[in-house]
Kinemage of the C-alpha trace (Angstrom):
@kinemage 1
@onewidth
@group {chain A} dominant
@subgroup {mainchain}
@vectorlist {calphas} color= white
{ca unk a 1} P 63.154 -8.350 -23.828
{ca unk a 2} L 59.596 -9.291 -23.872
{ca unk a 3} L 57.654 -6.427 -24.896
{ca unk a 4} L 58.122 -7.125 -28.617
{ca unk a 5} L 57.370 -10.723 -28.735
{ca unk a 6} L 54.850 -11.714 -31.565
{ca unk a 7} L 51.341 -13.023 -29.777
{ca unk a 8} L 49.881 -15.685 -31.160
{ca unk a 9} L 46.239 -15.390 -32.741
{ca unk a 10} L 43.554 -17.736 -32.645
{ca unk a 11} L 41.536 -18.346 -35.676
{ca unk a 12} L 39.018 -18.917 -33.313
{ca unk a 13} L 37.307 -18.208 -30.132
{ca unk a 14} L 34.583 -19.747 -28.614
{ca unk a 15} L 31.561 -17.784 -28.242
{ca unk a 16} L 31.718 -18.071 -24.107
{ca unk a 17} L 35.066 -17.367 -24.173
{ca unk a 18} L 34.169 -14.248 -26.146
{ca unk a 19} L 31.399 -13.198 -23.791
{ca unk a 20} L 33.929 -13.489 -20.532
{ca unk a 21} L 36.567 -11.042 -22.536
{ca unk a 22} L 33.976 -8.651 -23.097
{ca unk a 23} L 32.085 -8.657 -20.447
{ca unk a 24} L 35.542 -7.810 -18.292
{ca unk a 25} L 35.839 -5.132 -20.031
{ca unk a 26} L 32.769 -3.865 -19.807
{ca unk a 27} L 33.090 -4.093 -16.366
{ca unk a 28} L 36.908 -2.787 -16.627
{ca unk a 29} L 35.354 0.635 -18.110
{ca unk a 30} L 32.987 0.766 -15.363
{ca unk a 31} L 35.334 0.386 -12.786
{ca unk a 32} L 37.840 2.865 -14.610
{ca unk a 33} L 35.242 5.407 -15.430
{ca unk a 34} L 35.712 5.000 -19.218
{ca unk a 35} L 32.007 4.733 -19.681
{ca unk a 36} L 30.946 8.365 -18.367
{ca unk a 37} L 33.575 10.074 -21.081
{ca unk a 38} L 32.274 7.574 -23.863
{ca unk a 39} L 29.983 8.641 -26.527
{ca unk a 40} L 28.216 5.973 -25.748
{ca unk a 41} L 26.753 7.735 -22.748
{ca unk a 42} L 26.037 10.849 -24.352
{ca unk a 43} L 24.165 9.172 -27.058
{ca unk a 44} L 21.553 7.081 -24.646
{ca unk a 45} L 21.882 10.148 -22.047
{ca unk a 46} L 17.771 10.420 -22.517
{ca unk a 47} L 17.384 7.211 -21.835
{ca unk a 48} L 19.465 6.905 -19.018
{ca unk a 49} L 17.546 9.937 -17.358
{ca unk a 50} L 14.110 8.016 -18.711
{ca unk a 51} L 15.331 5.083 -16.592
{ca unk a 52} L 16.368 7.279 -13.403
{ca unk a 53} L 12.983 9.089 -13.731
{ca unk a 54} L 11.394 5.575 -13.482
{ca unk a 55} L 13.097 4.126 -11.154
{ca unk a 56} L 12.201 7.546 -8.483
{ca unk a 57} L 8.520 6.810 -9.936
{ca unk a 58} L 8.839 3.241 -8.677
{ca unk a 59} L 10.249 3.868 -5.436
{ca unk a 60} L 7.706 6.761 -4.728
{ca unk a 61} L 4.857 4.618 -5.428
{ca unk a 62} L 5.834 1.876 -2.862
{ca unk a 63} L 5.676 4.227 -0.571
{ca unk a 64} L 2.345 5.622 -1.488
{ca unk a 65} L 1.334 2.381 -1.449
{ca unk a 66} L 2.672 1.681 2.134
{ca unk a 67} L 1.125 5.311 3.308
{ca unk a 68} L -2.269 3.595 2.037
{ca unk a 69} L -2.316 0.265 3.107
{ca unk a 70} L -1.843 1.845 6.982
{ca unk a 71} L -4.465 4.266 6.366
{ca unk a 72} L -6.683 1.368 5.020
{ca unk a 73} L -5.421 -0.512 8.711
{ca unk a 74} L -6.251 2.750 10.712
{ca unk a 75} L -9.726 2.664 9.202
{ca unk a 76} L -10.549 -0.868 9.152
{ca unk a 77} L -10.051 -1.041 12.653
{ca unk a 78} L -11.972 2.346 13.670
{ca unk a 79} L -14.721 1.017 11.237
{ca unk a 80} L -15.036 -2.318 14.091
{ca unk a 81} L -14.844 -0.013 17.128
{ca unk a 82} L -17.902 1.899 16.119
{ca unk a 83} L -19.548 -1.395 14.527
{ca unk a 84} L -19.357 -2.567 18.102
{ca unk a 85} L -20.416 1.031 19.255
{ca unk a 86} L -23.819 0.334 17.535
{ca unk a 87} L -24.101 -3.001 18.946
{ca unk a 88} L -23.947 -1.875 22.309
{ca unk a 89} L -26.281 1.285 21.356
{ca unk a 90} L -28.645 -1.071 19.871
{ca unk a 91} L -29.254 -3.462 22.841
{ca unk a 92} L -29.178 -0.269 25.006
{ca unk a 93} L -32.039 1.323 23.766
{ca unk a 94} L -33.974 -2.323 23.502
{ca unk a 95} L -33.561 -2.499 26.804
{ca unk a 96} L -34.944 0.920 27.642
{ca unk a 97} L -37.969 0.450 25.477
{ca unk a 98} L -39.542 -2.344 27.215
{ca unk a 99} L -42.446 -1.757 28.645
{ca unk a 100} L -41.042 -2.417 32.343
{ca unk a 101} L -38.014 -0.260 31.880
{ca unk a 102} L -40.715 2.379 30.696
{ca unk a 103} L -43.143 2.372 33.531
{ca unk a 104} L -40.146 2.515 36.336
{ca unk a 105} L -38.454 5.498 34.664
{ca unk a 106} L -42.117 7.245 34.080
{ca unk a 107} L -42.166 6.967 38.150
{ca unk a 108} L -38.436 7.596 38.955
{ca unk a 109} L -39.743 10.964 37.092
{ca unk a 110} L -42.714 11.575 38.917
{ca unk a 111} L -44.889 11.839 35.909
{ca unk a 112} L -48.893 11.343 36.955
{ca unk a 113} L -49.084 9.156 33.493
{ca unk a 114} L -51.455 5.745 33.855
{ca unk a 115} L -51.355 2.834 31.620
{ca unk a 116} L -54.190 2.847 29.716
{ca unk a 117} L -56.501 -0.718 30.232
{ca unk a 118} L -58.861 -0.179 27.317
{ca unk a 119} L -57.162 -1.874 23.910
{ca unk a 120} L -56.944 0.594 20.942
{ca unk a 121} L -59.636 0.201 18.812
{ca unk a 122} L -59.355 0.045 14.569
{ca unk a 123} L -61.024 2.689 13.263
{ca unk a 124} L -62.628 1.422 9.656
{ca unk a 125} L -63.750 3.466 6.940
């Protein structure tokens, strides 16, 4: 008969020792679902909701984030396509404006224009 043996008390516990008992407890109530009937819930019950309302705040952001670093991808690389647009625009139209380019088109077109011989002249006042 066992059950009604005296236990033996220590005067005293270490404080690691102390922190392992109650820690498996804590972790005991957890497990056993001690701590949602507790009134220690109900008291910190905003807080807990404060921290769950966080925590969805958190996660939401990282993907808001992620939604705008692709955007930011999408538009770097559309910004390079038509940088390289304009390049090619660019030397396009230099090469249509040379004077060469413009006399052959002006016949392709068969325009009765003549290159003038006679240099401008400044007009002074």
């Amino acid at each position: 008969m066992g059950w009604f043996r005296k236990q033996k008390v220590k005067d005293f516990v270490s404080p690691s020792q102390e922190q392992r008992e109650a820690l498996g407890e804590g972790v005991k109530d957890l497990l056993a679902g001690k701590m949602l009937v507790d009134q220690g819930l109900k008291r910190n019950i905003k807080f807990i909701v404060f921290l769950m309302v966080i925590g969805i705040v958190y996660i939401a952001n990282g993907y808001h984030m992620e939604k705008l670093y692709m955007e930011k991808v999408a538009l770097e690389k559309e910004v390079d396509e038509l940088r390289f647009e304009s390049i090619t625009t660019a030397s396009e139209l230099m090469r249509l404006s040379v004077q060469s380019e413009v006399e052959k088109r002006i016949r392709e077109a068969g325009l009765d224009l003549v290159q003038s011989r006679v240099p401008p002249v400044k007009i002074v006042k």
